[in-house]
VEXLUM-482456 format. One record per atom (N, C-alpha, C): y, z, x; atom name; residue in one letter. Coordinates in nm, 2 decimals, padded with zeros to 4 digits. Atoms other than C-alpha are relative to their C-alpha. Example, Ala and Ser with C-alpha at 12.3 -4.5 7.8 and 13.67 -1.06 7.14 Angstrom:
BEGIN
ZAZA      y      z      x atom rest
ZAZA -00.12  00.00  00.09    N    a
ZAZA -00.45  00.78  01.23   CA    a
ZAZA  00.12  00.00  00.09    C    a
ZAZA -00.11  00.00 -00.09    N    s
ZAZA -00.11  00.71  01.37   CA    s
ZAZA  00.11  00.08 -00.08    C    s
// end
This chain:
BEGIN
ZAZA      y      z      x atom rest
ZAZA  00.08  00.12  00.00    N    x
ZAZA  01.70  10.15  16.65   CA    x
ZAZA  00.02 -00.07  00.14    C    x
ZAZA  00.01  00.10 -00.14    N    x
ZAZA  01.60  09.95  16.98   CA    x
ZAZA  00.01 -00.10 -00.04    C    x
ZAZA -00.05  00.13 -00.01    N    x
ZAZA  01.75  09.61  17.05   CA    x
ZAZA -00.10 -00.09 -00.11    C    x
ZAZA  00.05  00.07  00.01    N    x
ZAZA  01.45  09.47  16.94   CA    x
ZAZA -00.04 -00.01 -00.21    C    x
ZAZA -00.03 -00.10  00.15    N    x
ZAZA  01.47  09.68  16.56   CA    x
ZAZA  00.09 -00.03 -00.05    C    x
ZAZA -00.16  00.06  00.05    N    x
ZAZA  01.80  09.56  16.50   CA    x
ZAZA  00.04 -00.12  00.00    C    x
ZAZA -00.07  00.15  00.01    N    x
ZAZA  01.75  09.17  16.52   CA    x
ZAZA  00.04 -00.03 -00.10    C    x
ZAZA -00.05  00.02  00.14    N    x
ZAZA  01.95  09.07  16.20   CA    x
ZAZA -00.17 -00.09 -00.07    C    x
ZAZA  00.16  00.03  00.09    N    x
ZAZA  01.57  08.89  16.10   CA    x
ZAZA -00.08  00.09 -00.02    C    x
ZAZA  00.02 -00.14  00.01    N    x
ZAZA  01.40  09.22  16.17   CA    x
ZAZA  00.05  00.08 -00.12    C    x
ZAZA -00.06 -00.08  00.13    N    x
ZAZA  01.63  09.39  15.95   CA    x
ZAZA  00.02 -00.05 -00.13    C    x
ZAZA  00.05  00.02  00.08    N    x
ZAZA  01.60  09.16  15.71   CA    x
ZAZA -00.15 -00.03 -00.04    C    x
ZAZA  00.08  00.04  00.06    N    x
ZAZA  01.29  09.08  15.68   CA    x
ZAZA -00.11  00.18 -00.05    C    x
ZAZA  00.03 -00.12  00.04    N    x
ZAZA  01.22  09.50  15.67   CA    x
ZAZA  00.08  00.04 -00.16    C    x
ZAZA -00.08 -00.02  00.13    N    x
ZAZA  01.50  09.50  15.35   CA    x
ZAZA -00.12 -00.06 -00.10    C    x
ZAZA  00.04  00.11  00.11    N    x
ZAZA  01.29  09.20  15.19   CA    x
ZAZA -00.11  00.06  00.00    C    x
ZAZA  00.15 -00.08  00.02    N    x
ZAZA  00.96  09.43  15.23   CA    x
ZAZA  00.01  00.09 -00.08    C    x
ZAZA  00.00 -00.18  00.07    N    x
ZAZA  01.09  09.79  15.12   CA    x
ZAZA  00.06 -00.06 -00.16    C    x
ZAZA -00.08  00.03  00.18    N    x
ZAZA  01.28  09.63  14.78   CA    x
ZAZA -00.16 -00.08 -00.05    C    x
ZAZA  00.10  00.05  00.06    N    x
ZAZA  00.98  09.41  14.68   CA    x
ZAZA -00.10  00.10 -00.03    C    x
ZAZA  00.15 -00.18  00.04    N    x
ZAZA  00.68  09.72  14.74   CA    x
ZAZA  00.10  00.13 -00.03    C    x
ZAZA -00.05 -00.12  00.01    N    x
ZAZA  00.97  09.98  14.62   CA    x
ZAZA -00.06  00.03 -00.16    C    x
ZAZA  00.03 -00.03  00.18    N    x
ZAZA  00.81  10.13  14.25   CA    x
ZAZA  00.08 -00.02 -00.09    C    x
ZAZA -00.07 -00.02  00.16    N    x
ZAZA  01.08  10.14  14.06   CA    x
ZAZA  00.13 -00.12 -00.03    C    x
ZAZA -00.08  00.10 -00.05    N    x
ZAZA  01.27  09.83  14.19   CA    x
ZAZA -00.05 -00.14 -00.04    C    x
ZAZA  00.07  00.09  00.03    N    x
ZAZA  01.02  09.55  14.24   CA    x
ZAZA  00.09 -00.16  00.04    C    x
ZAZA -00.07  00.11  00.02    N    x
ZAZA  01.31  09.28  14.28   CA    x
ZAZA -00.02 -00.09  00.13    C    x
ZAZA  00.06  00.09 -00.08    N    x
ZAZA  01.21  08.95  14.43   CA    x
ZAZA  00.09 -00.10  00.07    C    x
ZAZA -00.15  00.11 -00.01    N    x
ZAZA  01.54  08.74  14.36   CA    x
ZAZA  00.13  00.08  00.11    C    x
ZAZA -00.12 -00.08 -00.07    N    x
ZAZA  01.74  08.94  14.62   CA    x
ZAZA -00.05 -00.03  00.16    C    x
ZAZA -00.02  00.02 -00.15    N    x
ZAZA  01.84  08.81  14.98   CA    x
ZAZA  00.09  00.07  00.08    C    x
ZAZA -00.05 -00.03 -00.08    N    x
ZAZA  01.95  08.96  15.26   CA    x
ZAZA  00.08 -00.05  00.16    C    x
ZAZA -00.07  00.03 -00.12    N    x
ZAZA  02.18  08.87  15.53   CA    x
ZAZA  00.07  00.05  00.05    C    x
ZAZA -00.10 -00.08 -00.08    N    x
ZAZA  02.29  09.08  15.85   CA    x
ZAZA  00.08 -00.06  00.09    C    x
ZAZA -00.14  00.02 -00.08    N    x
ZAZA  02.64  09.03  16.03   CA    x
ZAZA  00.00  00.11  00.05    C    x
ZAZA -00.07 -00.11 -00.07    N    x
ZAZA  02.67  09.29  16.26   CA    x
ZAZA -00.08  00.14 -00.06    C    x
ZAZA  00.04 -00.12  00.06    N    x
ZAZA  02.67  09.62  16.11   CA    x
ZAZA  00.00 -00.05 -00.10    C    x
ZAZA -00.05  00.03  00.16    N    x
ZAZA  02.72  09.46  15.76   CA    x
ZAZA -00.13 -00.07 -00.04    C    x
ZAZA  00.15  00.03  00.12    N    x
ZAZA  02.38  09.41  15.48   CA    x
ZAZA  00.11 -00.07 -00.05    C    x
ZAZA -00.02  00.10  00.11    N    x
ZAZA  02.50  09.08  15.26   CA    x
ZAZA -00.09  00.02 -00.11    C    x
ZAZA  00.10  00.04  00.12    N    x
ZAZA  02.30  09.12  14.92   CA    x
ZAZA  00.03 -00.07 -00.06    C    x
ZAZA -00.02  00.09  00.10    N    x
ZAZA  02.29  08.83  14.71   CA    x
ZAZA -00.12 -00.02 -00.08    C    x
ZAZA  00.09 -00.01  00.05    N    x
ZAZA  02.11  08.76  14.40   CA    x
ZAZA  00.00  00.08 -00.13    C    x
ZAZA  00.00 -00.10  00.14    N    x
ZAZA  02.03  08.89  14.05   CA    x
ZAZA -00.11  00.11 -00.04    C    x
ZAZA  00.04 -00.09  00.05    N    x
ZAZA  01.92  09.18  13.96   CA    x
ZAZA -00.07  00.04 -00.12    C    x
ZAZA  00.01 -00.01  00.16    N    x
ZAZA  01.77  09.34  13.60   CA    x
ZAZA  00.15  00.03 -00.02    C    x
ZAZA -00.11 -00.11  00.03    N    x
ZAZA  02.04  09.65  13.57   CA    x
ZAZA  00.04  00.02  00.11    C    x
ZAZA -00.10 -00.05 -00.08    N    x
ZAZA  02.29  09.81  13.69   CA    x
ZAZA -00.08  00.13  00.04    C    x
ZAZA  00.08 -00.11 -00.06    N    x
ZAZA  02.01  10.13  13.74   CA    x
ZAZA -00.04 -00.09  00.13    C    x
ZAZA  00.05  00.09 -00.08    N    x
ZAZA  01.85  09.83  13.96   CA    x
ZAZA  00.08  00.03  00.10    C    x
ZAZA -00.10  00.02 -00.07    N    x
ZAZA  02.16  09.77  14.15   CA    x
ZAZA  00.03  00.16  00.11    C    x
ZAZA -00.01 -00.10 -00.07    N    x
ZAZA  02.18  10.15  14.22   CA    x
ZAZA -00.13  00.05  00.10    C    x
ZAZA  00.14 -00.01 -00.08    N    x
ZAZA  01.82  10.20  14.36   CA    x
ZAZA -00.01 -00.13  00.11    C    x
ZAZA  00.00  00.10 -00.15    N    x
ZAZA  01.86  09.89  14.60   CA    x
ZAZA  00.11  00.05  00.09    C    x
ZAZA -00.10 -00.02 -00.16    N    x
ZAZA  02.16  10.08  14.76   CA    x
ZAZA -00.07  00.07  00.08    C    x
ZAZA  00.06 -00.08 -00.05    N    x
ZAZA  01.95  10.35  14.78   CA    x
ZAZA -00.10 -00.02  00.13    C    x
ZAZA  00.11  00.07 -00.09    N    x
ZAZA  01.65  10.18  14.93   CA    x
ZAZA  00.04 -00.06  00.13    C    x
ZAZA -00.10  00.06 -00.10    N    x
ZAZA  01.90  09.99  15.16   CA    x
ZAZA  00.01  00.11  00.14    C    x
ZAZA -00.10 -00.16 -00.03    N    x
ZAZA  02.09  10.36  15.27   CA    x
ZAZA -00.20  00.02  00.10    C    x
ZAZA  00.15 -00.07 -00.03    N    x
ZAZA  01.68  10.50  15.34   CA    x
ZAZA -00.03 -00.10  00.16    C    x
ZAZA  00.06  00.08 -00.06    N    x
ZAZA  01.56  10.17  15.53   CA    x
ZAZA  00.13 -00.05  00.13    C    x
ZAZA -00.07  00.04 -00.11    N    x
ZAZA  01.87  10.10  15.75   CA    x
ZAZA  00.17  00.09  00.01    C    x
ZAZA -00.11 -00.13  00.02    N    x
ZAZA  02.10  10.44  15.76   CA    x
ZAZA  00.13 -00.08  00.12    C    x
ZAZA -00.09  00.05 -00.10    N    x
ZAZA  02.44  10.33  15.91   CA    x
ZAZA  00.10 -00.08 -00.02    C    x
ZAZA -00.03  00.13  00.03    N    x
ZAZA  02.51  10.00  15.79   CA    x
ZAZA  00.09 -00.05 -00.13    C    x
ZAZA -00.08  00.05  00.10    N    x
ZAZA  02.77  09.88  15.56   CA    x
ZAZA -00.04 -00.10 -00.13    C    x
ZAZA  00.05  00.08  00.08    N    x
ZAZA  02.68  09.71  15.25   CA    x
ZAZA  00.12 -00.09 -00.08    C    x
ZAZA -00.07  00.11  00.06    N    x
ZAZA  02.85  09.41  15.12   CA    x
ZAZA -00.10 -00.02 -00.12    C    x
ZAZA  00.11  00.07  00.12    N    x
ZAZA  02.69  09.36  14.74   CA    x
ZAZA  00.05 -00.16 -00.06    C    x
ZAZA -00.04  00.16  00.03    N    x
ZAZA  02.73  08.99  14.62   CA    x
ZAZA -00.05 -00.03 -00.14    C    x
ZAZA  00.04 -00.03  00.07    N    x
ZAZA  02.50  09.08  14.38   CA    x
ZAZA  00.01 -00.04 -00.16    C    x
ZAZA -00.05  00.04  00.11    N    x
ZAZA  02.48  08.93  13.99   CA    x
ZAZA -00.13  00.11 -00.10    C    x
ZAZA  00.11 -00.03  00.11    N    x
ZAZA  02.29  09.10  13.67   CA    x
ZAZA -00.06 -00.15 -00.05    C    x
ZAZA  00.09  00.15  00.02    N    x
ZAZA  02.04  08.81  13.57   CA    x
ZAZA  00.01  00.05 -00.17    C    x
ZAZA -00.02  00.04  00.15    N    x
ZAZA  02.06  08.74  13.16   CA    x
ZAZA -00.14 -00.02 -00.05    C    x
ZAZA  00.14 -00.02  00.05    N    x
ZAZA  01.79  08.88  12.96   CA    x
ZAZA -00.07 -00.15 -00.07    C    x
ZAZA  00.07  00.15  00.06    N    x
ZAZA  01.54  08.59  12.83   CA    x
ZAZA  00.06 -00.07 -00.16    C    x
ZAZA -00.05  00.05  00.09    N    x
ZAZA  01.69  08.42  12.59   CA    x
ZAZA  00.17  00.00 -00.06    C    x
ZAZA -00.18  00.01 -00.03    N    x
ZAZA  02.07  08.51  12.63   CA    x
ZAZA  00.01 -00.12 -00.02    C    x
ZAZA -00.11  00.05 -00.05    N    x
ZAZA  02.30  08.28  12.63   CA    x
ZAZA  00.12 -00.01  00.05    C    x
ZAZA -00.12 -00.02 -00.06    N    x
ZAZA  02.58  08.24  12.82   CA    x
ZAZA  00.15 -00.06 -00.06    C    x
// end
C-alpha cells in the first residue's frame, strides 16, 4: 500500500465499506480504528459465525495487519439480560 492507502481513515473507511456490502456479513454496528499496524474492532455483532467472516473480510481487505477484536454479540430481540 502507498502512503496515501494506508491513512488510518483510508483504511478505515475501506473496512467500513467491505463489511457493510460483504453478503453474508452485512454488519453496520461495527467500528474501526487503525493504530499503526493494529485494526481496533468494536461493536456488536449477530454470531460468533459473524465474528469469524469479519476477520476474514478484515485478513482479504488489509493483508498484514494485526487485529485487536473488542467486539460484543448483540442480544437477540427480546433477551434479557
Amino acid at each position: 500500500m502507498n502512503s496515501e492507502s494506508s491513512a488510518p481513515e483510508y483504511v478505515e473507511r475501506r473496512l467500513t465499506q467491505a463489511v457493510a456490502e460483504h453478503h453474508g456479513l452485512g454488519e453496520l454496528e461495527v467500528d474501526f480504528r487503525v493504530e499503526g499496524e493494529v485494526i481496533v474492532v468494536s461493536g456488536n455483532l449477530a454470531s460468533e459465525e459473524h465474528r469469524a467472516t469479519l476477520h476474514e473480510v478484515i485478513a482479504e481487505v488489509c493483508p498484514g495487519y494485526e487485529v485487536q477484536d473488542l467486539t460484543g454479540l448483540a442480544k437477540p430481540p427480546g433477551e434479557r439480560s
